[in-house]
C-alpha positions as CSV (number, residue, x, y, z in Angstrom):
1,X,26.3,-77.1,8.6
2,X,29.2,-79.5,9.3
3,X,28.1,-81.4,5.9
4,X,28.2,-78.4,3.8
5,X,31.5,-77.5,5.0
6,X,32.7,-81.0,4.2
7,X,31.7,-80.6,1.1
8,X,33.0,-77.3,0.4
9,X,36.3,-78.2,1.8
10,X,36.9,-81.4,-0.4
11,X,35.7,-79.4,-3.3
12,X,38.3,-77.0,-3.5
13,X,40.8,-78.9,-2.2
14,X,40.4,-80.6,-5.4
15,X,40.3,-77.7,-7.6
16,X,43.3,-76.0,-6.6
17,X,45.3,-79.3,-6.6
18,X,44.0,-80.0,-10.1
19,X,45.6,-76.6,-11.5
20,X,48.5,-78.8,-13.4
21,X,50.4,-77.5,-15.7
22,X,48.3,-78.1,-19.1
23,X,45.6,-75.8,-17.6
24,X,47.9,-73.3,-16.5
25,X,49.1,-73.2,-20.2
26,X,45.5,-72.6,-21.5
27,X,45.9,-69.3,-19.0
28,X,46.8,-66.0,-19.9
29,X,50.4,-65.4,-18.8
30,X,51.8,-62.0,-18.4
31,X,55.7,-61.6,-18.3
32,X,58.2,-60.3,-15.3
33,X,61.6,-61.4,-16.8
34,X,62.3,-60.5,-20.6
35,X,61.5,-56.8,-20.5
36,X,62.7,-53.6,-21.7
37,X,63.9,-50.7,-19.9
38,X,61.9,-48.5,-18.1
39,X,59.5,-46.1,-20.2
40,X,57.2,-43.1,-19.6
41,X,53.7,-44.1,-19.8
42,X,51.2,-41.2,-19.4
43,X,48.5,-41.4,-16.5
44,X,46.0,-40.2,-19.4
45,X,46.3,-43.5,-21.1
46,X,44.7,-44.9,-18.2
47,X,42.7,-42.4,-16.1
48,X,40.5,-39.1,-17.7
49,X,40.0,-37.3,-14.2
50,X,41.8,-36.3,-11.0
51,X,41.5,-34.8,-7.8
52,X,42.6,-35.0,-4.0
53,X,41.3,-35.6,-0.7
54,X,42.9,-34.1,2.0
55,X,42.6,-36.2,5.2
56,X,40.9,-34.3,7.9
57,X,41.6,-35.1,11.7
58,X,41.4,-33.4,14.6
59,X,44.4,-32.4,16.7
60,X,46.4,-36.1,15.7
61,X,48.6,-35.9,12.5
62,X,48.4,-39.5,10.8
63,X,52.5,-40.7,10.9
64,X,53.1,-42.7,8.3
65,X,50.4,-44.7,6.6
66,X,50.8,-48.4,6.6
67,X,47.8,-49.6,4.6
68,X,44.7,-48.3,3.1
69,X,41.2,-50.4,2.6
70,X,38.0,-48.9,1.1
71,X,34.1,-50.1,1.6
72,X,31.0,-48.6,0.8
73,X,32.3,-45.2,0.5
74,X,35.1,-45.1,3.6
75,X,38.6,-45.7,3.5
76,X,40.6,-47.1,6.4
77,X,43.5,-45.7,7.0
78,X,46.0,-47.3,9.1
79,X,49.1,-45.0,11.2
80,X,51.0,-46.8,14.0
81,X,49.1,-48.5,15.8
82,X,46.1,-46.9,15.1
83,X,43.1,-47.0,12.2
84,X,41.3,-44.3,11.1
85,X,37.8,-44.4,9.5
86,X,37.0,-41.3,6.4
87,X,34.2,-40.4,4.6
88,X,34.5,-40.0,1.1
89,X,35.3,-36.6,0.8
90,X,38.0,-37.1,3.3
91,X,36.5,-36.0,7.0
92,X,37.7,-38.7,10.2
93,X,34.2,-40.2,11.2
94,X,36.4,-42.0,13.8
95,X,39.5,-43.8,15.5
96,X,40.4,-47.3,17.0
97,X,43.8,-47.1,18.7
98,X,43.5,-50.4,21.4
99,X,47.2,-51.6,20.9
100,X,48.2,-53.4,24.3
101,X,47.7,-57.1,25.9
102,X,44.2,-56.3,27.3
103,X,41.4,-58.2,27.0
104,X,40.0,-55.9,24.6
105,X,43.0,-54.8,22.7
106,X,45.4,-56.2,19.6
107,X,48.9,-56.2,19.9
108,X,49.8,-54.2,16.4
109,X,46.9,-53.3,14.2
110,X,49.2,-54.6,11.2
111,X,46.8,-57.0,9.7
112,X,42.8,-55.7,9.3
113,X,40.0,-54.8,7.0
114,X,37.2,-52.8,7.2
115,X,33.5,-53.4,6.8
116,X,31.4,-50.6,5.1
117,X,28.5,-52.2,5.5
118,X,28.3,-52.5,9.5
119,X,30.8,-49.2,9.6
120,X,33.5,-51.6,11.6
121,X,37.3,-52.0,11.9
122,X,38.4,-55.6,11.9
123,X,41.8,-56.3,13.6
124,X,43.8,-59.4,14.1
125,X,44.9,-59.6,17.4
126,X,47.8,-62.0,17.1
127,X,48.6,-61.6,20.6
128,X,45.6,-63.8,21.7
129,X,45.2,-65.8,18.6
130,X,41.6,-64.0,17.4
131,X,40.3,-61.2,15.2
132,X,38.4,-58.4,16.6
133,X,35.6,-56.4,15.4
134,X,35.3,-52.7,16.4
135,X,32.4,-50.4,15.8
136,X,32.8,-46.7,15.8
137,X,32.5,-46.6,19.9
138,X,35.9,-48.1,19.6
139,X,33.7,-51.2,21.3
140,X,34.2,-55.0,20.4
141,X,30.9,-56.1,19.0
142,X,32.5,-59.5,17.5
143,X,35.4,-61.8,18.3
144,X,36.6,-64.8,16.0
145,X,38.9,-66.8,18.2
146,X,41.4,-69.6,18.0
147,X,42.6,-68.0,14.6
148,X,46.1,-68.7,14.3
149,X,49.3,-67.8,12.3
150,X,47.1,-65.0,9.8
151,X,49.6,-63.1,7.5
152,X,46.6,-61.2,6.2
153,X,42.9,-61.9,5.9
154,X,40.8,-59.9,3.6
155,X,36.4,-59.5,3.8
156,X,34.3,-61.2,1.4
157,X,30.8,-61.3,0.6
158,X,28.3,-62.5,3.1
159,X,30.8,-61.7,6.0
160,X,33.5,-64.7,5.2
161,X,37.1,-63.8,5.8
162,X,39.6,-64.9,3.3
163,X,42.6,-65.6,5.8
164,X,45.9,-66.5,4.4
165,X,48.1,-68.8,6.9
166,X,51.7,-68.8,7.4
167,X,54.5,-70.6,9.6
168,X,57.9,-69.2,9.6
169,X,58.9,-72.8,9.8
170,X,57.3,-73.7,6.4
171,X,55.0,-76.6,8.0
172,X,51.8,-75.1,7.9
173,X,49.2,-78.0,6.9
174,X,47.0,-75.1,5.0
175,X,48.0,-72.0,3.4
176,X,44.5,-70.4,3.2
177,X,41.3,-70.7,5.2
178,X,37.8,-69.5,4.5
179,X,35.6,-69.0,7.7
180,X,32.9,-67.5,8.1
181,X,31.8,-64.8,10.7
182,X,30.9,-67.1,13.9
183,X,34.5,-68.7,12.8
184,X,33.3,-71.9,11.0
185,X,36.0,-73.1,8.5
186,X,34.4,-73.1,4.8
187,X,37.1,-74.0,3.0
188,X,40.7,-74.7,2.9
189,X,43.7,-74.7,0.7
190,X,46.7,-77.4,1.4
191,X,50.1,-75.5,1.8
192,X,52.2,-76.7,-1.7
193,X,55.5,-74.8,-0.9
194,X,56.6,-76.6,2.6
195,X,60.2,-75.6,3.6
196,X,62.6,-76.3,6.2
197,X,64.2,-72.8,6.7
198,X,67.7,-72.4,7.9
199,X,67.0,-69.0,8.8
200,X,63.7,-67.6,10.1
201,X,62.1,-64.7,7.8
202,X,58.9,-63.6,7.5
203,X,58.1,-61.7,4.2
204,X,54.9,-59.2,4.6
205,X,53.5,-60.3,1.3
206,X,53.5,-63.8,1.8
207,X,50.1,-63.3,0.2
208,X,48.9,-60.7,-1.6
209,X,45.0,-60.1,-1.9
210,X,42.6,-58.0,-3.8
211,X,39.0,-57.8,-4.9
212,X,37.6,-57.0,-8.0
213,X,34.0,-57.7,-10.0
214,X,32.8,-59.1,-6.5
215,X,35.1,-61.5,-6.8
216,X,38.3,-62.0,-4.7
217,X,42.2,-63.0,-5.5
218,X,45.2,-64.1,-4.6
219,X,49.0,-64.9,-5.5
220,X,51.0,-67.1,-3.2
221,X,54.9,-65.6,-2.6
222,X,56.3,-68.7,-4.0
223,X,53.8,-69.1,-6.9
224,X,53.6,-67.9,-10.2
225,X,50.0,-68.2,-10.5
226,X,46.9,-65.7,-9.4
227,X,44.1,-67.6,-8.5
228,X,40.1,-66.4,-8.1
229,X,37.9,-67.5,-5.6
230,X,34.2,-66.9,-6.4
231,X,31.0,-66.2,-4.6
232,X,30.3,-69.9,-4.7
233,X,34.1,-70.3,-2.7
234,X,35.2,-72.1,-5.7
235,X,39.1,-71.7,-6.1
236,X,40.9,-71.6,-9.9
237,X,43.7,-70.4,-11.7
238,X,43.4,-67.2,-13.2
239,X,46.6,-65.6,-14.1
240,X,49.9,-66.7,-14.7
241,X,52.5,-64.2,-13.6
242,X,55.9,-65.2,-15.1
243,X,59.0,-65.2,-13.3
244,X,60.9,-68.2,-14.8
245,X,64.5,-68.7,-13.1
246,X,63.8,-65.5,-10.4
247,X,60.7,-67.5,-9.1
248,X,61.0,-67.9,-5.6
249,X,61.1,-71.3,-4.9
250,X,61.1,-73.8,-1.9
251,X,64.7,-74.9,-2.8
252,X,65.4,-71.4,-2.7
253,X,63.5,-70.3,0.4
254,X,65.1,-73.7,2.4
255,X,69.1,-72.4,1.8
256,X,68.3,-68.4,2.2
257,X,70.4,-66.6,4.3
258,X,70.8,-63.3,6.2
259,X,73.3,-61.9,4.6
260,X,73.0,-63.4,0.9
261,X,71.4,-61.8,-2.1
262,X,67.7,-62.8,-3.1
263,X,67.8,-64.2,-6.5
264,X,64.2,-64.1,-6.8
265,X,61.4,-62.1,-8.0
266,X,58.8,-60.9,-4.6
267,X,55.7,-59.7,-5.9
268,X,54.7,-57.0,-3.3
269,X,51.2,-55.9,-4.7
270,X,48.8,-56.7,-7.6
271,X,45.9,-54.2,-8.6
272,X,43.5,-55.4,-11.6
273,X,41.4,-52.8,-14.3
274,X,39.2,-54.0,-16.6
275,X,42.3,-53.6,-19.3
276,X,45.3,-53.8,-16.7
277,X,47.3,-54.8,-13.9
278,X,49.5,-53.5,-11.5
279,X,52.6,-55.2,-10.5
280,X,54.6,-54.0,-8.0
281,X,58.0,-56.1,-7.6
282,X,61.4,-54.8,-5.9
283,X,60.0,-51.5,-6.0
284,X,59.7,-51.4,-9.2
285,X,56.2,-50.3,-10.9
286,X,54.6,-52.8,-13.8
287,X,52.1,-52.1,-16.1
288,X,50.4,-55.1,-17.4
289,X,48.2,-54.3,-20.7
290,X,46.0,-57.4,-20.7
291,X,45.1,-57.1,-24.7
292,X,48.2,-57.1,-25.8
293,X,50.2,-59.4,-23.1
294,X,52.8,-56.6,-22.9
295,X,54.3,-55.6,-19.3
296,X,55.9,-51.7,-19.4
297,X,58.4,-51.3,-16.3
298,X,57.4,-48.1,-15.5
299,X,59.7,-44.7,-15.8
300,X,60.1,-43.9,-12.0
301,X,57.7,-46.5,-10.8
302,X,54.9,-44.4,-11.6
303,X,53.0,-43.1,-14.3
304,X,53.4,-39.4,-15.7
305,X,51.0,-37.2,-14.3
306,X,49.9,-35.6,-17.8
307,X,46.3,-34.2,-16.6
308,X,47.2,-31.6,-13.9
309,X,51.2,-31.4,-13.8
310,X,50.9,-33.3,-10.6
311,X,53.0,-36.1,-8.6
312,X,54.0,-38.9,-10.4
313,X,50.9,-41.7,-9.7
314,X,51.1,-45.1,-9.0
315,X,47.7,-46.7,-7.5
316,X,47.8,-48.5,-3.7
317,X,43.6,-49.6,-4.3
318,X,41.2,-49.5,-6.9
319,X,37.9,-47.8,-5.3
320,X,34.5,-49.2,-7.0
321,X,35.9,-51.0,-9.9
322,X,36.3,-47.5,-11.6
323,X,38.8,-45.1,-9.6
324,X,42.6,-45.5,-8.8
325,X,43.7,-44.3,-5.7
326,X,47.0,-43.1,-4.3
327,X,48.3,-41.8,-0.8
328,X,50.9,-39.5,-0.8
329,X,52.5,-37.6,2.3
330,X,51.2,-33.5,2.1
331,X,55.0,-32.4,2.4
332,X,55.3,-34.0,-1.0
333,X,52.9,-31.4,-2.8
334,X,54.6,-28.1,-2.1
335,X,58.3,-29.7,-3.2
336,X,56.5,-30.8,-6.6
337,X,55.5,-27.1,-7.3
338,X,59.3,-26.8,-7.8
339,X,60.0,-29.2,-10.3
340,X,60.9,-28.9,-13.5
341,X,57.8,-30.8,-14.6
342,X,55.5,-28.5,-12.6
343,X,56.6,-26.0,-14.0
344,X,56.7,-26.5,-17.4
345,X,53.7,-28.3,-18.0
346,X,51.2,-26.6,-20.2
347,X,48.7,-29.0,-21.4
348,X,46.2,-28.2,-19.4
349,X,45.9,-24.6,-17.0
350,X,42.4,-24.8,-15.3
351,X,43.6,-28.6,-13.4
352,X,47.2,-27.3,-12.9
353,X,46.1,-24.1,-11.2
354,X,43.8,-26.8,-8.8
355,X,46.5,-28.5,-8.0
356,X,48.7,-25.5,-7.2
357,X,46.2,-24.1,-4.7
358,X,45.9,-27.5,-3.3
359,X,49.6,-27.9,-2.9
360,X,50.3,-24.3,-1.5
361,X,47.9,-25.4,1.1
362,X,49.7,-28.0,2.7
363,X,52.7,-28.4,4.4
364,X,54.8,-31.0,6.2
365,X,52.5,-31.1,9.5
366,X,49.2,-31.9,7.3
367,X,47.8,-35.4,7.2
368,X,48.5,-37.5,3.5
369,X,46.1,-36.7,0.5
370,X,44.3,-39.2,-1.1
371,X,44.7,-38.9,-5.0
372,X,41.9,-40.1,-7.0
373,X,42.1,-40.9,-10.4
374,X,38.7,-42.0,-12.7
375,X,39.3,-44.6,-15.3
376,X,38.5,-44.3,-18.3
């Protein structure tokens, strides 16, 4: 085992550091600088179906919703310190709420993924340096331990954990590990973007992750490239997303202050279709078509909801390669039947009348929806 992790560690050690910059030029680059103002885009460009799962609990009301993961049919939700397990159509199958210092519990609940496959909620517990797996007893069926410094950590297949690394201090010798589920390192990526901060921040998106085609990627905060790592744990260059001057470099990250203005470009989130990404940045919404290496800044930061008059959409996952997904608070629904483009849309009765009886059914003590759009 120790050979074959040797192996795989030199291996893409060596393919990540060979990612110069005549292969990133062979690379499809999609641009975040030169663009044009924002513009309406229509969700039926993109999506031919919609409809909405109310979250069902019992007596709790989930607060507000600080991350959502899917598997085999469940999303995760996580509220506080707590994470909630739903079926598909939207009914709690269960809860793990263990904040707190105990030998059993995690000290926030802000970094985890879920399993579909063994139904179980995995936590890192940065208070004792490990990740934790619960099963639907709320009981710890697996511990990873001496896992330090995780900014996020995402599942792949065969049980691995993609875990990205991060010092506040900038000196961390790796910026992503790859273990697998009895915590044996598989591979590792060397930290290019060391810094000596004069200030100590910590970004949330150091990071960002997502999974698509079985496969799973990742964009570094100070990097303009996405990367893919395969089932084989082999590590390359993908994407290039372009932020020329507003790149956030170390130079940059070494003199940043509390007080001064970030002349850089933070990508917060990144959702691939077959035919698109999603770029969040700033708070601001981009649609990347892929054909024609064109990036919209979307009207509002969301796409117009042409198929049922609804809210405005703007995906936080991509469910089974084929379904965009949103979550949006249930006070939200009854204020839209007010607006002007409620009210005066006409394209298509039958969905609009769903979403009205949807809408008049919720109010500001019901649990988030999730809205579920099908691609086309």
């Amino acid at each position: 085992m120790k050979t074959l992790n040797m192996i795989l560690l030199v291996t893409v050690i060596l393919l990540v550091s060979c990612a110069g910059e005549e292969e990133k030029s062979e690379l499809p680059v999609y641009d975040l600088v030169e663009l044009s103002d924002p513009e309406p885009v229509l969700l039926s460009s993109l999506c031919d179906d919609i409809d909405y799962i109310p979250l069902e609990t019992g007596e709790e009301v989930l607060g507000n919703v600080r991350g959502v993961k899917y598997s085999e049919g469940r999303y995760a939700v996580r509220s506080g310190s707590s994470i909630s397990v739903f079926g598909k159509e939207g009914r709690e199958n269960y809860v793990i709420d263990k904040q707190g210092k105990g030998p059993d519990e995690y000290l926030s609940g802000s970094v985890f993924d879920y399993d579909g496959d063994k139904n179980e909620v995995l936590v890192y517990d940065s208070g004792h340096n490990r990740i934790l797996s619960y099963n639907e007893k709320e009981e710890i069926v697996r511990k990873i331990k001496e896992v330090t410094l995780v900014n996020a950590f995402k599942l792949m297949g065969d049980g691995n954990l993609f875990i990205s690394a991060f010092s506040p201090k900038g000196d961390s010798k790796f910026s992503q590990v790859i273990i697998n589920p009895g915590g044996d390192t598989l591979a590792r990526v060397e930290n290019k973007f060391k810094f000596e901060p004069t200030v100590m921040i910590v970004f949330m998106n150091e990071c960002v992750t997502y999974s698509r085609d079985n496969r799973l990627f990742y964009h570094e905060l100070m990097d303009d490239t996405i990367f893919c790592v395969d089932k084989n744990l082999e590590i390359y260059p993908y994407a290039v997303l372009n932020t020329g001057d507003l790149r956030f470099t170390v130079e940059k990250r070494t003199n940043i202050s509390m007080t001064g203005k970030f002349d850089a470009i933070f990508v917060n989130d990144i959702i691939e279709t077959e035919d698109h990404f999603f770029v969040e940045n700033r708070g601001k919404g981009h649609l990347i078509l892929k054909d024609a290496g064109e990036t919209i800044v979307l009207e509002d930061g969301a796409l117009l909801n042409d198929l049922d008059g609804g809210l405005p959409f703007y995906p936080d996952l991509l469910v089974d390669d084929k379904n965009l997904v949103q979550v949006v608070d249930a006070f939200e629904f009854n204020l839209w039947l007010e607006s002007d483009h409620f009210k005066n849309f006409i394209d298509n009765p039958e969905k609009k009348e769903e979403f009205r009886v949807v809408a008049e059914k919720l109010t500001e003590n019901d649990n988030p929806v999730l809205v579920r759009c099908r691609l086309r």
